[in-house]
C-alpha positions as CSV (number, residue, x, y, z in Angstrom):
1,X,-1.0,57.3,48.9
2,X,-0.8,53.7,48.1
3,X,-4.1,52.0,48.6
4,X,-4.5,47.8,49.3
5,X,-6.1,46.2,46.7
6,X,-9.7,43.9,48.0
7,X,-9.7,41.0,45.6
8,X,-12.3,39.7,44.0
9,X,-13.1,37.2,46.9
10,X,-17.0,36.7,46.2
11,X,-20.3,38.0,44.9
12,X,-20.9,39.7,48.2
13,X,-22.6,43.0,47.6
14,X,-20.3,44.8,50.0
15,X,-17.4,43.4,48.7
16,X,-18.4,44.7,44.6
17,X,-19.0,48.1,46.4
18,X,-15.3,48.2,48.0
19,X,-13.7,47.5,44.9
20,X,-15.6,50.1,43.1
21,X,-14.9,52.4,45.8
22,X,-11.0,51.7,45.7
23,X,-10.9,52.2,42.1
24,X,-12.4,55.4,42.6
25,X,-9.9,56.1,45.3
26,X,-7.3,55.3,43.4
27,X,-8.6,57.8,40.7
28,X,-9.6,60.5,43.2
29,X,-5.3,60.3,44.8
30,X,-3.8,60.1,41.7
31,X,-5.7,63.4,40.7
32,X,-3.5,65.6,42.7
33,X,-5.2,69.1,42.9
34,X,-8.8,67.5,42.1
35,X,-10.3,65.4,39.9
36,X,-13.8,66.4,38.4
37,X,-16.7,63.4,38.4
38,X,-16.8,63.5,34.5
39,X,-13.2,62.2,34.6
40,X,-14.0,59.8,37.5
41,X,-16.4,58.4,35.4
42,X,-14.2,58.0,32.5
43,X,-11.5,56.5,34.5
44,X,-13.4,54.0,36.8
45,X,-15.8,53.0,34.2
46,X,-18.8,53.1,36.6
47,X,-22.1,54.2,35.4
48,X,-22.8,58.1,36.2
49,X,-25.6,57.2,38.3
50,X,-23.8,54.5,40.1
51,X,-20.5,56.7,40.9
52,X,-22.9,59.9,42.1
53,X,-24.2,57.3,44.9
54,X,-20.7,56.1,45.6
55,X,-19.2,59.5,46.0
56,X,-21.7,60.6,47.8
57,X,-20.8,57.6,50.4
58,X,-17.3,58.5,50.1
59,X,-17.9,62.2,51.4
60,X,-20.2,61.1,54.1
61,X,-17.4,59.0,55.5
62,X,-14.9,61.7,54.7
63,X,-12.8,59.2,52.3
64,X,-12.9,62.8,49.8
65,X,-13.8,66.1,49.8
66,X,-14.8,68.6,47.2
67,X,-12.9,71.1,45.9
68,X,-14.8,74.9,46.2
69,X,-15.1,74.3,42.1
70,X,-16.6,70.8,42.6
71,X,-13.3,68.7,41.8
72,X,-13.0,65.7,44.3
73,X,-9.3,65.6,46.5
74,X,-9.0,62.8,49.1
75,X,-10.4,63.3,52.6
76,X,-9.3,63.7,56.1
77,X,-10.6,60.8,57.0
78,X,-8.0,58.6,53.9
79,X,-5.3,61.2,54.9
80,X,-5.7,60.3,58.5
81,X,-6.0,56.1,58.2
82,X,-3.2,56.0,55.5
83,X,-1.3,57.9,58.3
84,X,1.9,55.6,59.3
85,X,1.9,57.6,62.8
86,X,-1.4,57.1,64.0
87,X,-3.5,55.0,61.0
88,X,-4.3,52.2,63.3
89,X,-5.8,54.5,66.2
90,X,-7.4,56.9,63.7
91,X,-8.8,53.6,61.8
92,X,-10.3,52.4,65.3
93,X,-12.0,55.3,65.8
94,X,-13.3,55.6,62.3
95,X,-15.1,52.6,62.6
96,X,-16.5,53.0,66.5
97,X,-18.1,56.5,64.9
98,X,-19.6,53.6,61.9
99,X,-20.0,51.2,64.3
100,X,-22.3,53.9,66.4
101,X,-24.3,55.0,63.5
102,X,-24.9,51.5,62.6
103,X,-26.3,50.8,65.9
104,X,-28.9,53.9,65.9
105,X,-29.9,52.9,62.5
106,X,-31.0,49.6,62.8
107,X,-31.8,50.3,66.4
108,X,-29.8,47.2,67.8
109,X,-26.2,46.6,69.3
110,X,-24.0,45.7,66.7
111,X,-20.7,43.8,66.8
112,X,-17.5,44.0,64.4
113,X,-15.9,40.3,64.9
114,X,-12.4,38.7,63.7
115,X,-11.2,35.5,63.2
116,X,-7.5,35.7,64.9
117,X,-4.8,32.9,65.5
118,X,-7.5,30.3,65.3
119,X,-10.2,32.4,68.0
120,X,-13.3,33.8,67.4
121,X,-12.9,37.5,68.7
122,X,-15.2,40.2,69.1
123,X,-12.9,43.6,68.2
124,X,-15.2,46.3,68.7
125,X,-19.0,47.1,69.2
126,X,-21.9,49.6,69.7
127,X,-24.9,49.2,72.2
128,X,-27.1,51.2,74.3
129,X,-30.1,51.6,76.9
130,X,-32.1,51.0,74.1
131,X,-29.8,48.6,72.0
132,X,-28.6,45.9,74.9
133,X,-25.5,44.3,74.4
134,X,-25.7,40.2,74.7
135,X,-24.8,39.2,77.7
136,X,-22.2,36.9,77.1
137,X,-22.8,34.3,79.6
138,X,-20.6,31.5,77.5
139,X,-17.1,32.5,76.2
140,X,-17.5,33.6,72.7
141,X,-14.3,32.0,71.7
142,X,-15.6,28.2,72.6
143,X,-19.2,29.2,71.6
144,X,-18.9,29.4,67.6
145,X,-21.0,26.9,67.0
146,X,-24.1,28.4,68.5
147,X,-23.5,32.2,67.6
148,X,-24.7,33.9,64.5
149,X,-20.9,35.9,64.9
150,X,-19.2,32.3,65.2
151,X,-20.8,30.3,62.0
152,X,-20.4,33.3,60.1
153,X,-16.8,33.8,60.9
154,X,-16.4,29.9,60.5
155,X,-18.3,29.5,57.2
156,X,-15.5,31.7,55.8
157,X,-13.2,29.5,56.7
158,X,-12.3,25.9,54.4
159,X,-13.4,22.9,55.6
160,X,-10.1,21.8,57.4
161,X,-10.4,25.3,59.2
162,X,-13.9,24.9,60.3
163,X,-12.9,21.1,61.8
164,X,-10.0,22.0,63.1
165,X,-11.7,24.7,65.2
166,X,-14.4,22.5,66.0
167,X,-11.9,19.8,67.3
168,X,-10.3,22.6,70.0
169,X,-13.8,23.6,71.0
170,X,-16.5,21.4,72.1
171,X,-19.9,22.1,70.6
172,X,-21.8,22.1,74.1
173,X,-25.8,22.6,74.1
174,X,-26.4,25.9,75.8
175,X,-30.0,26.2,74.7
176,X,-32.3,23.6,73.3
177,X,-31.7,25.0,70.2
178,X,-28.0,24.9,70.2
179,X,-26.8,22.4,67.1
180,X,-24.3,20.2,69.0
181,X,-24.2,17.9,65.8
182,X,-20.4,18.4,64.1
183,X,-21.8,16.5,60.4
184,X,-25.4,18.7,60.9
185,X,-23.4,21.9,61.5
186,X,-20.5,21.1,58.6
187,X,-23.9,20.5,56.3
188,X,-25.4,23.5,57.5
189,X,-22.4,26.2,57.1
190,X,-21.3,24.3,53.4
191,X,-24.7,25.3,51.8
192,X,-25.0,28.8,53.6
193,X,-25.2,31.4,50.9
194,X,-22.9,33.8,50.7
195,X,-25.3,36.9,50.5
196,X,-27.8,35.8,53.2
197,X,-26.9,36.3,56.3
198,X,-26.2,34.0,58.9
199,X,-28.9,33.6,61.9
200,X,-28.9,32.4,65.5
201,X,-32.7,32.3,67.0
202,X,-32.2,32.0,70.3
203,X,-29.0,29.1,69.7
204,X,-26.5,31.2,71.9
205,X,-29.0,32.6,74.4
206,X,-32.6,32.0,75.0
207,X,-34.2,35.8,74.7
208,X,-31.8,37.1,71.8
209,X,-31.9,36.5,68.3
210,X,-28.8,38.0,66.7
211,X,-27.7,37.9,62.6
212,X,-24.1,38.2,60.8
213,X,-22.8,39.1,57.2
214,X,-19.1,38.6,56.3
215,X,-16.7,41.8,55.8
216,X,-13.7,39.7,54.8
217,X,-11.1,42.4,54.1
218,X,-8.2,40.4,51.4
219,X,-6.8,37.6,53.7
220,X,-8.4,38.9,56.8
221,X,-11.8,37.0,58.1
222,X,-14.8,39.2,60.1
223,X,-18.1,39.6,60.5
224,X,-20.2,42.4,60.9
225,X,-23.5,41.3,63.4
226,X,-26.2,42.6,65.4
227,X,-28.3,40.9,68.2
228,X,-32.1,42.0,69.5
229,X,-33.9,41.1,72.2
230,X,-36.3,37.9,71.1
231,X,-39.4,40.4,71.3
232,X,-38.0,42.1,68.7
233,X,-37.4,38.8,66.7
234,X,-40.0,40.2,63.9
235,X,-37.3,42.5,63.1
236,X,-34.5,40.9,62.4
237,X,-34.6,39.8,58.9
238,X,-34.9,43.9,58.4
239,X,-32.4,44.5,60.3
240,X,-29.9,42.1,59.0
241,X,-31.0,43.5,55.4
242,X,-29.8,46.9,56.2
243,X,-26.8,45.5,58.1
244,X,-25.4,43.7,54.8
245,X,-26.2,46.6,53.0
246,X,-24.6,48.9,55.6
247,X,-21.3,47.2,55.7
248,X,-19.6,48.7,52.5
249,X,-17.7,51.4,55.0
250,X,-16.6,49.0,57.1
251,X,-14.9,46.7,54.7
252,X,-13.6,49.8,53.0
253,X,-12.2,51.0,56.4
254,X,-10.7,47.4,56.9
255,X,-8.9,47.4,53.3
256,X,-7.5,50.3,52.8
């Protein structure tokens, strides 16, 4: 099986993880009839420690499987999104099933977001009765300046991207808190760090704080983001911490 290749895009944290996870993939298909984690380690180069933790992640999400004399062979899960027939409905569900965990983990609706022919768009998400949706009272799509989703997907973008989207969509104040300044918001996304994820307290919606964290996948620009209610504002720098370290699977699911 013939697996994409993430390139070395940034410093992001989720993004090292992919690439070591892909280089163990590649090991783990090339292996044939099973491939034993001494000669994963001398293949990949990762630490022992490190590549227990990563195959450990790789059999939760069912990327491998072990062998009944502990070799590693790929997983139903690969075998099923590498799938020519039904990869892009198997990969779909592979990620609602994330995008579900996700949500009882951090105990908030969580949103997987792309950046498509110039739009923002929202692909797929998770809430619940006790994780609430935001109730998107202003199109998403002309609202990127004001949502956590938006700034991160446009932050990702260069800076004749971010104006040209910004010259299509006007940057209307829907809460007092709502940056409506093109030069202020320009400033604002240029110095965002890449590892810290983007914020929007109460900018979108007054009575929901939400944050986001890239899951660029090679040429491809998302976001992986979650939204609370603003009584639960106290969590969200928590939340958003276990979100960026939670989106490893994701990106792996988008790449390969």
């Amino acid at each position: 099986m013939a697996l994409k290749h993430e390139p070395d895009v940034s410093s992001h944290r989720p993004h090292r993880s992919v690439q070591y996870a892909l280089r163990t993939l590649e090991a783990v298909a090339h292996g044939g009839t099973g491939v034993t984690e001494a000669e994963l380690t001398r293949e990949t180069g990762l630490p022992a420690e490190q590549l227990t933790a990563l195959l450990r992640m790789l059999r939760r999400e069912g990327y491998v499987q072990q062998t009944a004399d502990g070799a590693y062979v790929t997983g139903e899960t690969l075998d099923r999104i590498g799938s020519a027939e039904d990869g892009e409905a198997a990969l779909t569900a592979k990620l609602q099933v994330t995008l579900d965990a996700l949500r009882d983990a951090v105990g908030a609706a969580v949103y997987m977001s792309r950046y498509i022919d110039g739009e923002v768009r929202i692909t797929q998400y998770a809430a619940g009765p006790g994780a609430p949706a935001v109730n998107e009272w202003v199109d998403f799509r002309v609202s990127a300046h004001a949502s956590a989703v938006g700034k991160s997907l446009l932050g990702q973008l260069d800076l004749n991207g971010r104006r040209d989207h910004l010259s299509r969509h006007k940057m209307a104040r829907l809460t007092s808190r709502t940056i409506t300044s093109e030069k202020v918001l320009l400033s604002k996304l240029a110095t965002q760090p890449a590892t810290v994820p983007v914020l929007d307290l109460q900018e979108y919606a007054v009575g929901t704080v939400c944050a986001a964290v890239p899951i660029t996948a090679g040429a491809a620009v998302g976001c992986l983001a979650l939204s609370l209610p603003v009584e639960h504002a106290h969590r969200l720098h928590e939340a958003a911490r276990h979100l960026n370290k939670s989106a490893t699977p994701l990106v792996l699911s988008l790449t390969i």
